[in-house]
C-alpha positions in Angstrom: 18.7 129.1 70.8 20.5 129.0 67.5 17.6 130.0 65.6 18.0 133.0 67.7 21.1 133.6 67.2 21.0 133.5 63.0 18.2 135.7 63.6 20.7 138.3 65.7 23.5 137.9 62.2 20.9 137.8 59.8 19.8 140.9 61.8 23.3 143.0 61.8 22.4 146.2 60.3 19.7 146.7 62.5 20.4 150.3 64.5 20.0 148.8 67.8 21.5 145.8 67.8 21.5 145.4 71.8 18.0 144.1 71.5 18.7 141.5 69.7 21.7 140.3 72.2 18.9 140.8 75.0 16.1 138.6 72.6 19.1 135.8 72.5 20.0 136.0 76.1 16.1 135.4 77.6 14.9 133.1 74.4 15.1 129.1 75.4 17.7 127.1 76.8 15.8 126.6 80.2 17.4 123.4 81.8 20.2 123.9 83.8 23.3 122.3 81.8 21.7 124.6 78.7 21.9 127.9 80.7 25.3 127.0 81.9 26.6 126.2 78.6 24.8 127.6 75.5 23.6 130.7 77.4 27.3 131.9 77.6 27.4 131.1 73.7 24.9 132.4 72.3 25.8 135.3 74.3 29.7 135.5 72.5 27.6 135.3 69.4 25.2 137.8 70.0 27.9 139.8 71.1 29.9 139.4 68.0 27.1 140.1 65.7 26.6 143.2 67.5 30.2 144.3 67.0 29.8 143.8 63.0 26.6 145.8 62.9 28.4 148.7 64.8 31.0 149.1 62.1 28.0 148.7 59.3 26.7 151.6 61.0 30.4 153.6 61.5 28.8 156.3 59.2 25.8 157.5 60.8 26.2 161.2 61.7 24.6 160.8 64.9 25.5 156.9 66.0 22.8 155.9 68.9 24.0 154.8 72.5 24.1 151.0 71.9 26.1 151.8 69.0 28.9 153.9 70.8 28.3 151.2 73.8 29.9 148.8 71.4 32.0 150.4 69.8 33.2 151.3 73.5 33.3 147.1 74.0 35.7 146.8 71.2 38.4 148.7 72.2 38.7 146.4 75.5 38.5 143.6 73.0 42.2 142.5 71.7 41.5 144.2 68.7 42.0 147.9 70.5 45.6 146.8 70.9 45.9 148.0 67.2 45.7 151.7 66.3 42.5 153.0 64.4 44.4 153.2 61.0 45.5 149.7 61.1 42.4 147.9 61.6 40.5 146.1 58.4 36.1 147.0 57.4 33.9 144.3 57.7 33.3 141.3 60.0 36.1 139.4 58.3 38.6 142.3 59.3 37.3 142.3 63.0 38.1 138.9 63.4 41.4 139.3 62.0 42.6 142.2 63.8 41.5 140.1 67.2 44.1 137.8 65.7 46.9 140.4 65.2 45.9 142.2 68.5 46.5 138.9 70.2 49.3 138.2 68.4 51.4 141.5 69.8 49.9 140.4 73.1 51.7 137.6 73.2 55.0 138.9 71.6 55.5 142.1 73.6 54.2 141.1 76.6 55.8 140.1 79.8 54.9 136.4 81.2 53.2 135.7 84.7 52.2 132.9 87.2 48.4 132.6 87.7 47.5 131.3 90.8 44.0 130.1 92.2 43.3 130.5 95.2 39.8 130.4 96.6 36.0 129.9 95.6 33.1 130.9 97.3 29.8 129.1 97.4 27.1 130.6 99.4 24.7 129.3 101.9 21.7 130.6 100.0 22.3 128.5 96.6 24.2 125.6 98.6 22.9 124.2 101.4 25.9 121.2 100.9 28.4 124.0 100.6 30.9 121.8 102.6 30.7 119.3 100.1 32.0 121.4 97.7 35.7 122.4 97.2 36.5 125.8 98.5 40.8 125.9 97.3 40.7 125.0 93.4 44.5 124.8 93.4 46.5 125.0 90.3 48.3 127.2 88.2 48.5 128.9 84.9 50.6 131.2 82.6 49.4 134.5 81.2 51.3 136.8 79.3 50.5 140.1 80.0 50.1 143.2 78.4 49.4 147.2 79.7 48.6 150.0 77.7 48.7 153.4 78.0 45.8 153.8 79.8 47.9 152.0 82.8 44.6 149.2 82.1 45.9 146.0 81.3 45.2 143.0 79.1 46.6 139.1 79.3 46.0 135.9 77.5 46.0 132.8 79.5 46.0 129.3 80.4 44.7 127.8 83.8 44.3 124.9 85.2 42.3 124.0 88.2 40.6 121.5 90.7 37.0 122.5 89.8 33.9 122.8 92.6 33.7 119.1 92.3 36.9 118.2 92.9 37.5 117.3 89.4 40.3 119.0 86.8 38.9 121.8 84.5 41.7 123.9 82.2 40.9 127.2 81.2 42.1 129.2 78.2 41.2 132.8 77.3 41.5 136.4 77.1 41.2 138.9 80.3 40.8 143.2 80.3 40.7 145.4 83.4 40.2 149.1 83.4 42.4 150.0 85.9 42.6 153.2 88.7 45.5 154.2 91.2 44.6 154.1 94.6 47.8 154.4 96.5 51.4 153.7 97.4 51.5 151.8 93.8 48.0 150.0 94.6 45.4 150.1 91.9 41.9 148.6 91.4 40.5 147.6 88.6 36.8 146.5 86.9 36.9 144.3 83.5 35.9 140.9 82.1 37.3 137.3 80.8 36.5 135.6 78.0 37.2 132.2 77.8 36.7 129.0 76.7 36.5 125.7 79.6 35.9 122.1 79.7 34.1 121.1 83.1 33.3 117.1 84.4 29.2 118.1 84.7 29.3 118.9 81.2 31.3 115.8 80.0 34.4 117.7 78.7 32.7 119.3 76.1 34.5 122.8 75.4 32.3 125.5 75.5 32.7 129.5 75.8 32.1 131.8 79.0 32.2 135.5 79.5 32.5 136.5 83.3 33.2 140.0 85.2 36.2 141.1 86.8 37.2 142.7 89.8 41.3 143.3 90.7 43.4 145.0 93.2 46.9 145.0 93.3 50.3 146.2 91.5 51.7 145.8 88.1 54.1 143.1 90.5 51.2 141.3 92.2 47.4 141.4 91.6 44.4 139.4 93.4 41.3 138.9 91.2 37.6 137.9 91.7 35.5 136.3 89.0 31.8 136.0 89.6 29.7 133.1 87.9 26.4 134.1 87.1 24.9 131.0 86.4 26.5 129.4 89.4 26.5 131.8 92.1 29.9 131.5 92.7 33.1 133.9 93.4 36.4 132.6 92.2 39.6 134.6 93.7 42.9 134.2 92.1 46.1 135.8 92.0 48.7 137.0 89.2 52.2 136.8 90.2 55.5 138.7 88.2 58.5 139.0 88.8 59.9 141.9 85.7 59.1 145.2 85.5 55.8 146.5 84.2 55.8 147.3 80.6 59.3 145.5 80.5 57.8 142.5 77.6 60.6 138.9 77.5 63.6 139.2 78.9 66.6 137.7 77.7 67.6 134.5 78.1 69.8 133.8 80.9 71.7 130.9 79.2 72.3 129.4 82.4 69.6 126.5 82.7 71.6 125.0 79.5 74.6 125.2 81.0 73.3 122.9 83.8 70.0 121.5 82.3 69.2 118.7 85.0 68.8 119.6 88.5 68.2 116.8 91.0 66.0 117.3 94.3 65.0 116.5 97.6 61.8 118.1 99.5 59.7 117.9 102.3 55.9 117.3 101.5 52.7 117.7 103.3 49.8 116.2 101.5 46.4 117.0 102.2 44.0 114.5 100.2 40.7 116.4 100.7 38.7 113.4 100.0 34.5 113.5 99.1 32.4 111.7 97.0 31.3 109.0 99.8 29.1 110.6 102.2 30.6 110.5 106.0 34.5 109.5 104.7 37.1 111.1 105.8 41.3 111.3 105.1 43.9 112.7 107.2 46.7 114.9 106.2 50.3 113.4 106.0 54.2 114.3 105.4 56.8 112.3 103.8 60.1 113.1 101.3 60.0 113.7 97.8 62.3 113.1 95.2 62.3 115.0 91.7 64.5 115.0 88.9 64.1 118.2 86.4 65.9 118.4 83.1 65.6 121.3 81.3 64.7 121.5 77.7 66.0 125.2 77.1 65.9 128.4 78.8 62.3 128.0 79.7 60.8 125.0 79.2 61.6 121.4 81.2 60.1 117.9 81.9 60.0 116.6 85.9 59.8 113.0 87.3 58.8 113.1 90.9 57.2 110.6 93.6 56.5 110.3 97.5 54.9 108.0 99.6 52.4 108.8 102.0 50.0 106.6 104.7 46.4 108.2 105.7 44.1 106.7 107.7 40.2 106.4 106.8 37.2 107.7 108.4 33.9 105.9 107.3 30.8 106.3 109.0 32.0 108.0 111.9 34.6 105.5 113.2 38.1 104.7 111.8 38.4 102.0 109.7 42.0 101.9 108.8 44.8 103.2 106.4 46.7 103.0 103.4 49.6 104.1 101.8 49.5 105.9 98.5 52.6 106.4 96.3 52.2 109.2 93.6 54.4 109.4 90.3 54.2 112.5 88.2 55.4 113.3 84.8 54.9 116.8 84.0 55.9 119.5 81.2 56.6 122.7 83.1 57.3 126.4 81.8 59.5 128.2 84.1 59.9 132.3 84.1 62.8 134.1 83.1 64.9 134.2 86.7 65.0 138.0 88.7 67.9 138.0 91.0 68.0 134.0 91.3 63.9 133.8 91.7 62.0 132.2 89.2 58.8 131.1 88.7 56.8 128.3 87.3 53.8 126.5 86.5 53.5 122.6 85.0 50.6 120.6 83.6 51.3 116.5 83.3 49.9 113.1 84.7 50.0 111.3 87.9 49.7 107.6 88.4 48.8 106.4 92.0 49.1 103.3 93.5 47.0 102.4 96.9 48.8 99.6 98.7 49.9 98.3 102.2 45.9 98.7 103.1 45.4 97.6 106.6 41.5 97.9 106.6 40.1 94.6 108.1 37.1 94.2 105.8 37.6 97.1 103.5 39.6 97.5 100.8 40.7 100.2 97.9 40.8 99.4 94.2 44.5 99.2 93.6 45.8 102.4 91.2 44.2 106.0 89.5 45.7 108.1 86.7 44.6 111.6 86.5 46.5 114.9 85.6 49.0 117.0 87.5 48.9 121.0 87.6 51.5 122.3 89.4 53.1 125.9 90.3 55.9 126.9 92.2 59.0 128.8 92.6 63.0 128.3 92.4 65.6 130.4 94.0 69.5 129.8 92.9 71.5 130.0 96.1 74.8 129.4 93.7 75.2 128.0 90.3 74.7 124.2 91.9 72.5 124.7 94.5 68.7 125.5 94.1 66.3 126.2 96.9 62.5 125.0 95.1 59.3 124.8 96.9 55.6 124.9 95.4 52.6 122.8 95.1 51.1 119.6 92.7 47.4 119.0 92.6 46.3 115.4 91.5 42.8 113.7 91.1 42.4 110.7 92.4 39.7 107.8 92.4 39.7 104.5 94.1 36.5 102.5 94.3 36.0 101.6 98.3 34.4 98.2 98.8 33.3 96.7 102.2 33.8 92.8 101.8 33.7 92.7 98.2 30.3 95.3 98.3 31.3 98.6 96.2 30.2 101.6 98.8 31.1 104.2 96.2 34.2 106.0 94.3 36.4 108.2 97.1 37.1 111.0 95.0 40.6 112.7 96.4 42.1 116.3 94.9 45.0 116.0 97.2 47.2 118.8 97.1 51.0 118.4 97.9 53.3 121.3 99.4 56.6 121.0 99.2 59.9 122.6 100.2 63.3 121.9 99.4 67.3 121.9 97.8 68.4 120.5 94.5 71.6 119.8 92.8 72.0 121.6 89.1 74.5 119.8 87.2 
């Protein structure tokens, strides 16, 4: 696979230089874990290549369609967010006007929540579909940029509880043509560009280029990304509260005024538990306590914990319950307030510990650490009181033994709602 892609840059002046992309995409690579990651590479690299042999060729008279089909490709690429008569010759100038392009993407343009939302496995690929995770819930930031086209462009980061029930962060680059369709509503066709870190690949990075479906407004936008090598449909949803076209707002001042705000919510925890065939956790509610303290304007460290009992279902029967007491420490970025709303996502770690376990001839190892993603929302009622309500996925692992006998890991990605009033001070 790599020897086909030198061949591809080596290549670069050819006058078709989409056969070369296809000759990387079909050479090698046949295993599963290789498709899934150095398919999607080798593809960014053939892609690439291709962009630097389309400006080789910027002179030709008479350019041929793969040539005006990239040159097409590049303006969705950040580096059409510069004009023509600012961007550099070569393949050293490309990759420095993506730079700058991304650069006034993320200066001039407006931040929003990412939110996932749903994935979609079908029968026909997975016949244990329901042992997969169908609500990969998380968060992310993006910050967002339209043109004047009306098609939009956003960098972003993402985290989420992957098919497997395991955390996977996301970082990359998204473009949507878009078309009005009514009442404000417009749909819209693109692509992401990104680079992930998955558990079936052992956390090694690696980058992924996917298509991009959208409907929505400039306020409020539902995507769906489609994996190829996967077969799978991944919805999620962009949330903002300024204007379109708007880019930062100013800072409101008030969150140094009263940087710490102290809290009280109602949770309901679902823990979604797999990884031991036939095992089983109920849903629970309980209080939660938080303490916020603001950094600045935007950024802010939380401390929060509940306690929760579930009882487990093993082989059919019940065998008992626990209580499980999370603790997270998170680093959260929170959106410049609208009329008293404000948004917010939050990335950190969780420690867990399993205790009180009345399971006569069972028992849980005693503690997990994993990270914390969280999103949510804040509403200031007054200066002191804030109404704030959102959601924390954690990852936890406890090996389940049956009279000293390890049956297997019970992998949890509970996800914990909650809904309630805090003190600013």
């Amino acid at each position: 696979m790599a020897d086909s892609a030198c061949v591809l840059c080596s290549t670069a002046a050819s006058p078709d230089p989409l056969y070369y992309l296809m000759l990387v995409l079909s050479s090698g690579a046949t295993s599963p874990r290789c498709r899934f990651v150095f398919r999607p590479l080798a593809a960014v690299l053939a892609g690439a290549c291709a962009l630097f042999a389309t400006g080789a060729a910027a002179q030709s008279e008479e350019p041929s369609w793969s040539q005006r089909f990239w040159r097409a490709a590049n303006e969705t690429t950040a580096v059409g967010v510069l004009p023509p008569s600012e961007r550099r010759e070569g393949w050293r100038g490309w990759f420095a006007d993506s730079w700058e392009g991304s650069r006034r993407i993320f200066r001039d343009g407006r931040t929003d929540l990412l939110l996932p939302l749903r994935s979609f496995h079908p029968a026909y690929a997975y016949p244990n579909r329901d042992d997969q995770n169908h609500y990969p819930w998380g968060g992310g930031i993006a910050r967002t940029w339209i043109d004047d086209r009306d098609n939009e462009r956003f960098l972003y980061v993402l985290a989420l509880s992957d098919s497997h029930y395991d955390f996977q962060p996301i970082a990359g680059y998204a473009w949507t043509a878009r078309w009005p369709l009514a009442g404000g509503i417009k749909a819209g066709l693109g692509y992401t560009v990104f680079v992930t870190m998955r558990s079936d690949t052992n956390y090694f990075p690696f980058p992924a280029i996917l298509p991009l479906a959208s409907v929505g407004t400039d306020a409020f936008t539902l995507y769906g990304a489609w994996v190829p090598f996967s077969d799978v449909l991944l919805f999620f949803a962009r949330a903002s509260l300024q204007p379109a076209g708007s880019g930062p707002s100013a800072a409101p001042g008030g969150r140094r005024a009263r940087p710490n705000l102290l809290y009280a919510a109602a949770a309901y925890v679902n823990p979604d538990a797999a990884g031991i065939q036939t095992v089983s956790l109920d849903n629970d509610g309980a209080a939660l306590f938080g303490y916020r303290r603001f950094l600045d304007d935007h950024f802010a460290i939380e401390l929060s914990g509940t306690r929760t009992r579930h009882h487990l279902d093993y082989a059919g029967s019940t065998i008992g319950s626990f209580e499980q007491m999370p603790i997270a420490l998170t680093a959260q970025y929170h959106l410049t307030p609208v009329q008293g709303w404000s948004l917010y996502a939050g990335l950190g770690v969780s420690y867990t510990r399993f205790s009180e376990q009345i399971m006569p001839g069972y028992s849980l190892s005693g503690s997990s650490t994993s990270p914390a993603i969280q999103a949510g929302v804040t509403f200031a009622l007054t200066d002191s009181l804030q109404l704030t309500g959102g959601l924390q996925a954690t990852f936890q692992r406890a090996e389940l033994k049956q009279g000293g006998a390890g049956l297997g890991t019970l992998t949890q990605a509970p996800v914990t709602f909650t809904f309630g009033l805090g003190w600013s001070f």
